[in-house]
FILUMFI-305556 format. One record per residue (C-alpha): x, z, y. Coordinates in steps of 0.5 Angstrom, whole numbers, plus 500, padded with zeros to 3 digits. Each point is the difference from the previous one (the first is absolute). Example, Ala and Ser with C-alpha at 12.3 -4.5 7.8 and 13.67 -1.06 7.14 Angstrom:
FILUMFI-305556
<r x="525" z="516" y="491"/>
<r x="502" z="498" y="507"/>
This chain:
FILUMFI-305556
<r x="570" z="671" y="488"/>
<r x="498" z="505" y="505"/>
<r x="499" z="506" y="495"/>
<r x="507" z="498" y="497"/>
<r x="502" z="502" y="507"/>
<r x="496" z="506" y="500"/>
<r x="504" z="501" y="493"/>
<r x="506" z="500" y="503"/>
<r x="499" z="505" y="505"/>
<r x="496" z="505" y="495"/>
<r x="507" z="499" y="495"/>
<r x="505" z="503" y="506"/>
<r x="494" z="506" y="502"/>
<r x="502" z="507" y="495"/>
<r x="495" z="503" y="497"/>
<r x="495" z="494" y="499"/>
<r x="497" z="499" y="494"/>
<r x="499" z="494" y="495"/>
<r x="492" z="501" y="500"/>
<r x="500" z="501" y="508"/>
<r x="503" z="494" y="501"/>
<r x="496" z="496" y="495"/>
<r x="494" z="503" y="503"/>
<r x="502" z="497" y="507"/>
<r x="503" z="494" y="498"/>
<r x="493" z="497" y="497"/>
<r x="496" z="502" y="506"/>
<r x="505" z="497" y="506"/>
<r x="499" z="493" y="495"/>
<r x="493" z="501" y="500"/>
<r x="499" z="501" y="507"/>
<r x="505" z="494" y="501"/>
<r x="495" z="496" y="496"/>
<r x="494" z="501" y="505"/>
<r x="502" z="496" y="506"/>
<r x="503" z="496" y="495"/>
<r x="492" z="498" y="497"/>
<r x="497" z="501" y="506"/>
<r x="505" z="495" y="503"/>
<r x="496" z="495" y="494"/>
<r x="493" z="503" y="501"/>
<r x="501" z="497" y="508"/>
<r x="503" z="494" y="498"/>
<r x="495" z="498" y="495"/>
<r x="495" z="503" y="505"/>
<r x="503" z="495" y="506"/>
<r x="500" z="494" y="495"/>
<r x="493" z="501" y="498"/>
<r x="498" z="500" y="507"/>
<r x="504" z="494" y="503"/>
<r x="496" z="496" y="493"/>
<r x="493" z="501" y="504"/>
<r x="503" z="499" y="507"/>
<r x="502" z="494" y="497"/>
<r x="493" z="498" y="497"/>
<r x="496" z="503" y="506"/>
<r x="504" z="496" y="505"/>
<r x="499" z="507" y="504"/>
<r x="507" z="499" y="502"/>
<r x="507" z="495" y="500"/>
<r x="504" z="504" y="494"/>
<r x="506" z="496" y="501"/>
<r x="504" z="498" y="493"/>
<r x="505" z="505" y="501"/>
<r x="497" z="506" y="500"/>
<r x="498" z="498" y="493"/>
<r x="507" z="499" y="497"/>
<r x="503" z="507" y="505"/>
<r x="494" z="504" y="496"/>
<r x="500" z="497" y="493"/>
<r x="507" z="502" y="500"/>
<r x="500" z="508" y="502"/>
<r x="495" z="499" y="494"/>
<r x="503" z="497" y="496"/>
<r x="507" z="504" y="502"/>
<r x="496" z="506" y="499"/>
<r x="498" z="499" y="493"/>
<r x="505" z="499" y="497"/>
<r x="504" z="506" y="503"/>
<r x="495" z="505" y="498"/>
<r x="501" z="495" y="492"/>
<r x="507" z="502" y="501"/>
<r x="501" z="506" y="504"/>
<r x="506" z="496" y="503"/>
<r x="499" z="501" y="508"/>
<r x="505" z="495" y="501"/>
<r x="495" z="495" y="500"/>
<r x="495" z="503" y="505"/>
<r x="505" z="499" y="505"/>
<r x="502" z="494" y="499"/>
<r x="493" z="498" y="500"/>
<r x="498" z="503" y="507"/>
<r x="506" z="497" y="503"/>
<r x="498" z="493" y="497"/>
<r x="493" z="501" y="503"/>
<r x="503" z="501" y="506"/>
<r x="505" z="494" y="500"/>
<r x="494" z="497" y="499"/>
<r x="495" z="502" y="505"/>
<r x="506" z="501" y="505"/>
<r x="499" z="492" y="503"/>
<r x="493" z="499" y="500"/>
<r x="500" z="507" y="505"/>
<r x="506" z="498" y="504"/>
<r x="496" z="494" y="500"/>
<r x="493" z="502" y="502"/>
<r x="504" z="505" y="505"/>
<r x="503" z="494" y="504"/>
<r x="494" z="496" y="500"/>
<r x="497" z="497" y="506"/>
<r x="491" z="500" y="498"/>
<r x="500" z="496" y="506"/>
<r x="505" z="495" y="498"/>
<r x="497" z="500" y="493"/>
<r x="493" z="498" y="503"/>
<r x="502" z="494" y="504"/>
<r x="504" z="498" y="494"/>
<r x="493" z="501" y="495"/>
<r x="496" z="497" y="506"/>
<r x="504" z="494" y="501"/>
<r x="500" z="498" y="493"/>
<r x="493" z="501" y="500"/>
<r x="499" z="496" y="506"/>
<r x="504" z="495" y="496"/>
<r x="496" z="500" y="495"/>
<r x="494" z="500" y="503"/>
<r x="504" z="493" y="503"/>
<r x="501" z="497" y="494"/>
<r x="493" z="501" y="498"/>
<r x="497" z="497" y="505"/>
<r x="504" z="494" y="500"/>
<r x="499" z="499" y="493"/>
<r x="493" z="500" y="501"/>
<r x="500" z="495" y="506"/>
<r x="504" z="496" y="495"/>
<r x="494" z="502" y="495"/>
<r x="495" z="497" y="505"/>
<r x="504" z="495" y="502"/>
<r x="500" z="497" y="494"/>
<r x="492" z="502" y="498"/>
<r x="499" z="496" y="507"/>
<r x="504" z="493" y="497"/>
<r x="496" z="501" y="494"/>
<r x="494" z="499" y="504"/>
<r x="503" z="496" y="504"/>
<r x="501" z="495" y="495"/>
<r x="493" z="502" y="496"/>
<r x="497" z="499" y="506"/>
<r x="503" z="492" y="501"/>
<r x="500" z="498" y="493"/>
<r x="492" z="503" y="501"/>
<r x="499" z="496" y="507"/>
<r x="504" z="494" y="496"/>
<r x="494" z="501" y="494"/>
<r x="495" z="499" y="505"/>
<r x="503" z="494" y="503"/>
<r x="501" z="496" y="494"/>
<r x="492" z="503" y="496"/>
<r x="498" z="497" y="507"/>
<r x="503" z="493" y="499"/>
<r x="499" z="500" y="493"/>
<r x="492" z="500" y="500"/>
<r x="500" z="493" y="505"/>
<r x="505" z="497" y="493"/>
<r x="494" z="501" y="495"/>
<r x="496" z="494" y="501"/>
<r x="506" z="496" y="502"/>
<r x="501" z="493" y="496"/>
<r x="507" z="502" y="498"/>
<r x="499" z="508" y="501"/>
<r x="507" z="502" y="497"/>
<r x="504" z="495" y="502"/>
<r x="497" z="500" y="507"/>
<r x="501" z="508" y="500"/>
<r x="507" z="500" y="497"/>
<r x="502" z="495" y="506"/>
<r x="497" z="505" y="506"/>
<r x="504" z="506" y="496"/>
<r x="506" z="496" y="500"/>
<r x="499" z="499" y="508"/>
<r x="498" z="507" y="500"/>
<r x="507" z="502" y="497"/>
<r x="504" z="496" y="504"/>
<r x="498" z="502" y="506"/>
<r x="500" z="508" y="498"/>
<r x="507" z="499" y="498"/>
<r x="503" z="495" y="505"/>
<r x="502" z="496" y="494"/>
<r x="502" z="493" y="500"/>
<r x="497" z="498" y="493"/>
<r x="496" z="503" y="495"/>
<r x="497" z="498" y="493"/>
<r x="495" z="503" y="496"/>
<r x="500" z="498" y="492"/>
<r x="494" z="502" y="496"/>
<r x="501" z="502" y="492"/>
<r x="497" z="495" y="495"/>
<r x="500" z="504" y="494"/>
<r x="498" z="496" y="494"/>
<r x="506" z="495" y="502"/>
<r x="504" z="506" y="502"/>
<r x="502" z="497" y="506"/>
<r x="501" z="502" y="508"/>
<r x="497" z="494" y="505"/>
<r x="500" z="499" y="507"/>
<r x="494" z="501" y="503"/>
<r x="501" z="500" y="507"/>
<r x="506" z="498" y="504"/>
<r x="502" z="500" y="508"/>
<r x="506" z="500" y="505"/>
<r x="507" z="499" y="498"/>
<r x="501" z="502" y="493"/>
<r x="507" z="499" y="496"/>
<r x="499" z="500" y="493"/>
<r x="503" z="506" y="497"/>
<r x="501" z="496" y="493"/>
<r x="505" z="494" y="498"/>
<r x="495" z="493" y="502"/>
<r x="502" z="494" y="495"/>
<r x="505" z="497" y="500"/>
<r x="496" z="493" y="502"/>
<r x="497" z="503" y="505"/>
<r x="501" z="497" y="506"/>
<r x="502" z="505" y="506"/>
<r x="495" z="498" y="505"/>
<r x="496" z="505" y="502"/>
<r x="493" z="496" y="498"/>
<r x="504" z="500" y="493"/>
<r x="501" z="507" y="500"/>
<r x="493" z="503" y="503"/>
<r x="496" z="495" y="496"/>
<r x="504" z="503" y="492"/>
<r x="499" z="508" y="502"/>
<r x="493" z="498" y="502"/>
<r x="499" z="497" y="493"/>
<r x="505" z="505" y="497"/>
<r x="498" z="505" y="495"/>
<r x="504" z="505" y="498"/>
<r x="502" z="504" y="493"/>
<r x="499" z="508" y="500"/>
<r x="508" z="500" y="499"/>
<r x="506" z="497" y="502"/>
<r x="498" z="499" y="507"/>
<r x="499" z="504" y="506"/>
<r x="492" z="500" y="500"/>
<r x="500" z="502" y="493"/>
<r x="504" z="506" y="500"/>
<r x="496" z="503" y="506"/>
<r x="494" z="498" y="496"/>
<r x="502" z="503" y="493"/>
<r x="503" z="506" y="504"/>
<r x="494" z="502" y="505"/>
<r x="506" z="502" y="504"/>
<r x="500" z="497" y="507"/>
<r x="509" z="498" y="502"/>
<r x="502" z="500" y="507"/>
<r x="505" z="495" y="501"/>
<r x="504" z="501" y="506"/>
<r x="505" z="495" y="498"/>
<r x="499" z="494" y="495"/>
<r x="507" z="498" y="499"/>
<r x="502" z="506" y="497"/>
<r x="495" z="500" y="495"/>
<r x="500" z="496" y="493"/>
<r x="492" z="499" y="500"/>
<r x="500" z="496" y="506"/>
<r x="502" z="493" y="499"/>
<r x="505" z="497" y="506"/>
<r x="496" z="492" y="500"/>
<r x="505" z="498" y="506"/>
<r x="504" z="498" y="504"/>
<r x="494" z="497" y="505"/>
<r x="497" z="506" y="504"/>
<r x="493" z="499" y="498"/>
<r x="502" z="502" y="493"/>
<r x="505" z="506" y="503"/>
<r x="498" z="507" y="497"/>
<r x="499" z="506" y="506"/>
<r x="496" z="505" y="498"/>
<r x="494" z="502" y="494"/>
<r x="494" z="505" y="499"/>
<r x="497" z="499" y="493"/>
<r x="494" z="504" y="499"/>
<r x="496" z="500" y="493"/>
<r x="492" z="499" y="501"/>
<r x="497" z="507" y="496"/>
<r x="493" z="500" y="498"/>
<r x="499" z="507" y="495"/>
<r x="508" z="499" y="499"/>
<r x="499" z="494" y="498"/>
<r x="505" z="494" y="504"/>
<r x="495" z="495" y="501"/>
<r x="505" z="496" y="505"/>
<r x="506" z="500" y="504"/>
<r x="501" z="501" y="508"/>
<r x="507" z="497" y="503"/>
<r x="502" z="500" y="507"/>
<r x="506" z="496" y="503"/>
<r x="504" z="500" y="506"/>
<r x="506" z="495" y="502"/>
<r x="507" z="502" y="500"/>
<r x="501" z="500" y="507"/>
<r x="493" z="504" y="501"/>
<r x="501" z="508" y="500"/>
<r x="500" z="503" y="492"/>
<r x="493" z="503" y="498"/>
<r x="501" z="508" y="501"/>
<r x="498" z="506" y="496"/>
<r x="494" z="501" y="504"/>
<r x="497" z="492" y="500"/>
<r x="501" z="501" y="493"/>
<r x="495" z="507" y="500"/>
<r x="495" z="496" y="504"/>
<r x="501" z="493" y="496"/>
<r x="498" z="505" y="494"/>
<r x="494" z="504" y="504"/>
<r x="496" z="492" y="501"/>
<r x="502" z="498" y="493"/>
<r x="496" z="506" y="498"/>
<r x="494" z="498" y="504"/>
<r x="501" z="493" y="498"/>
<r x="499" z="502" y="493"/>
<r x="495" z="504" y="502"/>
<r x="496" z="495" y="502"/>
<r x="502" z="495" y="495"/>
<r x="496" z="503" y="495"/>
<r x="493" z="500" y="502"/>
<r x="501" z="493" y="502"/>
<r x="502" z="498" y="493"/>
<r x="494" z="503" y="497"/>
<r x="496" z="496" y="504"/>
<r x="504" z="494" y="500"/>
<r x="499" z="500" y="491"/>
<r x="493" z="502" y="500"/>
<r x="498" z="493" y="505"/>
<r x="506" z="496" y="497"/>
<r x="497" z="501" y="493"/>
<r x="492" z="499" y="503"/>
<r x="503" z="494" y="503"/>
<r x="504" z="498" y="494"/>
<r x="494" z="501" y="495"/>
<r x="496" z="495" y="504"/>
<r x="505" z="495" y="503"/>
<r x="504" z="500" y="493"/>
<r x="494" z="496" y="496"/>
<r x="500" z="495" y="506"/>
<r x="506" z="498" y="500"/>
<r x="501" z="501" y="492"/>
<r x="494" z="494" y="500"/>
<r x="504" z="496" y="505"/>
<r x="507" z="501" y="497"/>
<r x="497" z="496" y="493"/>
<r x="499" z="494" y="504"/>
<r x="506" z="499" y="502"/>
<r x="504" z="501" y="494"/>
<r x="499" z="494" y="495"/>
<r x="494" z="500" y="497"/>
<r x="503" z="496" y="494"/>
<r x="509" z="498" y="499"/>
<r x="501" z="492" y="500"/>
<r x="502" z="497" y="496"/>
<r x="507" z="497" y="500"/>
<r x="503" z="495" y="496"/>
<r x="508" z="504" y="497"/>
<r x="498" z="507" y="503"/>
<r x="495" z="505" y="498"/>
<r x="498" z="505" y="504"/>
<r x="498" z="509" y="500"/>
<r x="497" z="504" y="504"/>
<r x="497" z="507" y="500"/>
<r x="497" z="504" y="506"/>
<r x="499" z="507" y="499"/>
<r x="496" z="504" y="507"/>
<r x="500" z="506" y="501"/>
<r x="494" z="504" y="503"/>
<r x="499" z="499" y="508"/>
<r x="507" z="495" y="500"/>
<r x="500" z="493" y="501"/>
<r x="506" z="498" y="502"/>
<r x="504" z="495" y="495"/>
<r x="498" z="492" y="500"/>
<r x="503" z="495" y="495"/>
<r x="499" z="493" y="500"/>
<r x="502" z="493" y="498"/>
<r x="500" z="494" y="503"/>
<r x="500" z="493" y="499"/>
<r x="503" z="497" y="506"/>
<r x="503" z="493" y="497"/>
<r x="503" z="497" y="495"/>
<r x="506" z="503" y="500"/>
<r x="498" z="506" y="502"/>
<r x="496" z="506" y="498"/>
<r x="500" z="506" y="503"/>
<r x="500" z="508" y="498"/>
<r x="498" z="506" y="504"/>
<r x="500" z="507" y="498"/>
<r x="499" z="504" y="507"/>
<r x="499" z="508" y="501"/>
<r x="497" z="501" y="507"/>
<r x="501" z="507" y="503"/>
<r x="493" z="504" y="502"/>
<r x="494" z="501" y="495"/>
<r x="493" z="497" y="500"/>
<r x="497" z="496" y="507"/>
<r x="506" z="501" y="503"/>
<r x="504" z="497" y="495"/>
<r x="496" z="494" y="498"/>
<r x="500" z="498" y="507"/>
<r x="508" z="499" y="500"/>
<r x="499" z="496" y="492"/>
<r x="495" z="496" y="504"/>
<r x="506" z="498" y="505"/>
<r x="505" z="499" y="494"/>
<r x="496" z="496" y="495"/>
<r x="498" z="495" y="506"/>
<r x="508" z="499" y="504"/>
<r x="501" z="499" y="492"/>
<r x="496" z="495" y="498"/>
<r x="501" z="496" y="506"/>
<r x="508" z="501" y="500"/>
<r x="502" z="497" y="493"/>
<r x="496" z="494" y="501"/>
<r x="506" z="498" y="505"/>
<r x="508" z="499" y="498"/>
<r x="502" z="506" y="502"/>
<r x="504" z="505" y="495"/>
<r x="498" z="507" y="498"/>
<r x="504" z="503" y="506"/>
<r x="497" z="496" y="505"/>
<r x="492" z="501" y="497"/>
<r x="501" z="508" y="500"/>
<r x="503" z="499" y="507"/>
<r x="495" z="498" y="503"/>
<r x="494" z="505" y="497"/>
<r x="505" z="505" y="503"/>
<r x="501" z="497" y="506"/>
<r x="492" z="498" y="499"/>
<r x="499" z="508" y="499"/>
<r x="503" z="503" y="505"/>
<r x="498" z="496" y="506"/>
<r x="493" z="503" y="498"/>
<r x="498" z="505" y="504"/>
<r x="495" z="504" y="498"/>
<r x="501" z="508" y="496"/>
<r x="500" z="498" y="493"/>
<r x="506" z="500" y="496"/>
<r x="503" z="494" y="499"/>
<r x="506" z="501" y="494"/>
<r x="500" z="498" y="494"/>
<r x="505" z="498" y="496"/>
<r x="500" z="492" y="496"/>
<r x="503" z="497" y="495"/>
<r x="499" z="493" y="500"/>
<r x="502" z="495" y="494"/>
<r x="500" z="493" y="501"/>
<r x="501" z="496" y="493"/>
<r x="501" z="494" y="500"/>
<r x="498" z="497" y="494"/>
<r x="502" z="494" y="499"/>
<r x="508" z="501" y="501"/>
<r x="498" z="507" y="498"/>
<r x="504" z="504" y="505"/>
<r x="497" z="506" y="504"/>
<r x="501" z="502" y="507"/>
<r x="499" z="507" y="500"/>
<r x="500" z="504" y="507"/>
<r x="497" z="508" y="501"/>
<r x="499" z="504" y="506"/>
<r x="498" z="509" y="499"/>
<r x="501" z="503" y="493"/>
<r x="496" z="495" y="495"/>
<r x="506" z="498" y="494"/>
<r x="500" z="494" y="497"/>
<r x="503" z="499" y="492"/>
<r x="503" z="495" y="496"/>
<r x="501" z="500" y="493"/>
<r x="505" z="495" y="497"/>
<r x="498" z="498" y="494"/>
<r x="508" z="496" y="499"/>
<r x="503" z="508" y="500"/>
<r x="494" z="504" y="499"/>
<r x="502" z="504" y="506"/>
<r x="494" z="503" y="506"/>
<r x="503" z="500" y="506"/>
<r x="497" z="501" y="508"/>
<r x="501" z="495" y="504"/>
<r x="498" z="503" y="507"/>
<r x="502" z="505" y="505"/>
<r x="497" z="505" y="504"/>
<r x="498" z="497" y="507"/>
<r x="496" z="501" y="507"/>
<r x="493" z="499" y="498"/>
<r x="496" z="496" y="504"/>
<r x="496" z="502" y="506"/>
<r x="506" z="505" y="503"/>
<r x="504" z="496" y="503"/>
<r x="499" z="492" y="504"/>
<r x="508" z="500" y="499"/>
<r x="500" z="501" y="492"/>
<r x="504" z="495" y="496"/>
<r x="499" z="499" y="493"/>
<r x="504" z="495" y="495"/>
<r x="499" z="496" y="495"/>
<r x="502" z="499" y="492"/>
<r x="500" z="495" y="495"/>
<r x="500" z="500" y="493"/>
<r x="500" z="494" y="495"/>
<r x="495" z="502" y="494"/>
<r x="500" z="499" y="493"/>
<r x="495" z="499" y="494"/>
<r x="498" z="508" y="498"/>
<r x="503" z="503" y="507"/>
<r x="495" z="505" y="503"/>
<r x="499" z="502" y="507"/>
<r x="496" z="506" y="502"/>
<r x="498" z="503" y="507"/>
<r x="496" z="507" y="501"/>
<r x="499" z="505" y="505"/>
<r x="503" z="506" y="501"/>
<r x="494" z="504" y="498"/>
<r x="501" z="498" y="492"/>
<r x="507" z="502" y="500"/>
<r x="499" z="506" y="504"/>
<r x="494" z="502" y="497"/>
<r x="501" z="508" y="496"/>
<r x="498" z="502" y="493"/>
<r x="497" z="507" y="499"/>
<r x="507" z="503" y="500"/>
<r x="502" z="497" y="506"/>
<r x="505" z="494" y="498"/>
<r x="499" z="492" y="503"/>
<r x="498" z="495" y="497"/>
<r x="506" z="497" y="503"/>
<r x="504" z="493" y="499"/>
<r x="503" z="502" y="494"/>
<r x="494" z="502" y="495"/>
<r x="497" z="492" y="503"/>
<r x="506" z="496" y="497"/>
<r x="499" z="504" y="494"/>
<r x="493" z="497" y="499"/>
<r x="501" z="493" y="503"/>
<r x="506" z="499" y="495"/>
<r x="497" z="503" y="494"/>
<r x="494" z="494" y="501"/>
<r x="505" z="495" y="503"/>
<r x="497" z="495" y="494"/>
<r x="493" z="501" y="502"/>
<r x="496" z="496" y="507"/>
<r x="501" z="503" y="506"/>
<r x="492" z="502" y="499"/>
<r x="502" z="504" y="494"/>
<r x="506" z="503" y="504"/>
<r x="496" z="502" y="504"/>
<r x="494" z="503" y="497"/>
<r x="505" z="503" y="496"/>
<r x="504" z="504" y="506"/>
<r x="493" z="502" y="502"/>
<r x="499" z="504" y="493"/>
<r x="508" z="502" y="501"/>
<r x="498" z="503" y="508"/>
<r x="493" z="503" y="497"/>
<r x="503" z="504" y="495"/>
<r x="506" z="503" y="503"/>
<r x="497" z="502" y="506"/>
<r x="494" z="502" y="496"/>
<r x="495" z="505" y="504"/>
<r x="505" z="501" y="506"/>
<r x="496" z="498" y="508"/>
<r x="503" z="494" y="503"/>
<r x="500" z="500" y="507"/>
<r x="502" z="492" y="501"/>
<r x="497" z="494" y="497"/>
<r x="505" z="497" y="494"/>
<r x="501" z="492" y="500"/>
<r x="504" z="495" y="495"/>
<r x="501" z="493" y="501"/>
<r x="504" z="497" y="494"/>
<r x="502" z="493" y="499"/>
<r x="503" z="497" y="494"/>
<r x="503" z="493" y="500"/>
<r x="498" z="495" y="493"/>
């Protein structure tokens, strides 16, 4: 551009030649490029030197400084490329463009006021760090807090546990001191332990104080009266599902239970206040992540809710409670074992002289039985007794407890029973008395047993048939060849002084079989876990309906071997039929 100017003014000067004005043409372009490149030189220089400063941290380098130099590069280079000088000053203007607010800026700015200002926020900073870590104490100290008591609240129940040891009945007398124990930590106005037995799946009561309103529907028969009531979720067991307990015990998850009328679990037995739900905590029984029972705390509705926090120390004494559970169940299976072992024979030996040596003969009937103990398990009785003429009675009982223990009670039975049907009274009344006989008893052993008792009229052939617990009675009716169960579920005897039972008549015919067992055989599991159940014995009665009743029943014996096979038992199986001529 400049030398085009040059050219100009050469034209309009005489005696200039052509070659002269070349000449100087090309050494004023030459001259124009040197600041041009040097220009460049400084400004590659620049950026190479702002880059170390950068790295080094020797000095701030604000950003701008960068772009303001990259473009004089830039801007350089690409006019020397194009020798098109426009562009140089356009990209000096641009560069000062830039640069010129950041200068107006530091040229105004008040160091002191920026000082405060980065002083504050580093004091703000320093604030927020320290309340942080107050929080981060503040937590660190309620966890240890709450290490702290749940390790005080370990020695306290190791402490109590070890005088439980050598107690006659360790682990019910253990479960009753951690059920007042728990109530008095947690001010609740009930509470419920329930252990899992896990070869019935089932969750049982085992220790039960204060007011507790069931969480689940009570029969429909029941009587609401608080004795009633206590008395069935005393003897209540519980599946692992479709209840309150069994979703807390199958989950391994504890569930607060502020109110209890919003929640679908909790069953609303009502109106009377003792059946009123308040509020609830259920807490699973771990041990190595395993549910092995369930905790449940209660309060009336007109108490304060259970809290958040009340909830978190209920769990902490749980843990510890289970903690401890776990060394007194190995003690406790080890000298049960020992003591089975040894008492178990005893009682075996005694248990075969109280059951019929030899069946009597009676004219028009036929009689079978079969009795099957399983190791340490004394626990069912049978019997007949010819009482009068017009009465000959059949016992099929299944008493609660194993070895001595259980002997005793059978003893009990067996001679309430021999002396009671030598009266007039009906079956009911007989199986009344040995409740009311049973529960006025005393002493610690368990006294429940459930009985059927058949009273057979041989004359007019007519049964009167009454049964109390979980012992079915059976009849095949040899008219329509149809296998029906005669009784119903009831309260076994022994639970309640007040328990009614109830009598049914029957008139029999020629070929009409009965048949009474105990829970045992039907329950009794094979090798892949399935029962024996009620269904698989009327298969095997009315396949051998023709044959005696002694036939019948040494053929359902074979029926019950070979189903279950090798499979462990865990109650004795017992069968008791009777089949009219």
């Amino acid at each position: 551009m400049l030398s085009h100017f040059f050219l100009t003014v050469f034209n309009k000067t005489p005696g200039a030649s052509a070659l002269t004005q070349e000449m100087i043409l090309n050494s004023i372009d030459s001259f124009i490029n040197v600041p041009l490149l040097v220009s460049l030189g400084l400004g590659v220089v620049l950026l190479l030197l702002l880059l170390i400063m950068k790295l080094r941290n020797t000095s701030k380098s604000s950003f701008i400084f960068f772009v303001v130099v990259g473009i004089i590069v830039l801007g350089s280079a690409y006019t020397y490329l194009t020798q098109t000088y426009f562009y140089f000053v356009f990209t000096v203007i641009l560069a000062e463009v830039l640069i010129f607010p950041y200068l107006l800026l530091k040229a105004f700015d008040n160091p002191k006021k920026r000082e405060e200002k980065l002083a504050a926020k580093k004091a703000a900073a320093q604030q927020a760090s320290l309340e942080q870590d107050s929080a981060s104490k503040a937590l660190i100290a309620a966890m240890e807090e709450k290490h702290q008591r749940l390790l005080n609240v370990n020695k306290e129940i190791i402490s109590k546990v070890s005088t439980f040891f050598t107690n006659e009945n360790s682990i019910e007398s253990f479960m009753e001191y951690c059920n007042k124990f728990l109530t008095e930590k947690t001010q609740a106005d009930g509470c419920a332990i329930l252990l899992a037995d896990d070869f019935d799946n089932t969750l049982a009561v085992k220790s039960l104080a204060g007011a507790f309103p069931p969480p689940y529907k009570l029969p429909d028969d029941l009587p609401h009266k608080p004795i009633r009531v206590e008395t069935n979720l005393r003897f209540a067991t519980f599946n692992f599902s479709d209840n309150i307990f069994g979703d807390v015990f199958t989950s391994k998850e504890a569930c607060l239970v502020a109110d209890s009328v919003k929640d679908p679990r909790i069953f609303q037995n009502g109106p009377e206040d003792f059946l009123r739900c308040g509020s609830y905590i259920f807490i699973p029984i771990i041990q190595q992540e395993n549910a092995v029972g369930v905790v449940a705390l209660a309060r009336k509705p007109d108490n304060v809710k259970f809290t958040k926090e009340e909830f978190e120390t209920a769990t902490i004494l749980v843990d510890a409670i289970a903690t401890s559970l776990k060394p007194l169940y190995s003690f406790l299976t080890y000298a049960e074992n020992a003591e089975l072992n040894k008492g178990g024979d005893i009682a075996s030996s005694y248990q075969k002289q109280l059951v019929p040596q030899k069946l009597p003969v009676i004219s028009g009937t036929s009689i079978g039985c079969f009795s099957l103990s399983t190791e340490n398990v004394c626990g069912d009785y049978y019997d007949v007794i010819v009482s009068r003429k017009d009465r000959i009675s059949f016992v099929m009982a299944d008493v609660a407890g194993k070895g001595m223990n259980s002997l005793v009670v059978m003893i009990m039975i067996r001679a309430i029973l021999r002396l009671a049907v030598n009266t007039n009274q009906s079956a009911s009344t007989i199986l009344t008395w040995a409740n009311k006989g049973l529960c006025s008893d005393t002493s610690k052993l368990d006294h429940f047993a459930s009985i059927s008792l058949i009273n057979y009229d041989s004359i007019n052939k007519e049964v009167q048939i009454s049964t109390c617990g979980n012992n079915p009675v059976f009849i095949y009716k040899a008219s329509d060849k149809t296998f029906n169960q005669l009784s119903t579920p009831s309260e076994p005897i022994g639970v309640s002084k007040d328990a009614v039972y109830t009598d049914m008549k029957i008139k029999l015919e020629s070929g009409d079989i009965l048949a009474t067992c105990t829970d045992g055989l039907l329950e009794s599991l094979n090798e892949d876990g399935v029962q024996y159940s009620a269904e698989r014995l009327s298969k095997a009665i009315i396949k051998n309906c023709g044959a005696n009743a002694k036939d019948i029943s040494a053929k359902v014996k074979d029926d019950f071997k070979r189903y279950c096979g090798t499979a462990q038992q865990y109650d004795d199986q017992s069968l008791l039929v009777i089949k009219i001529q």
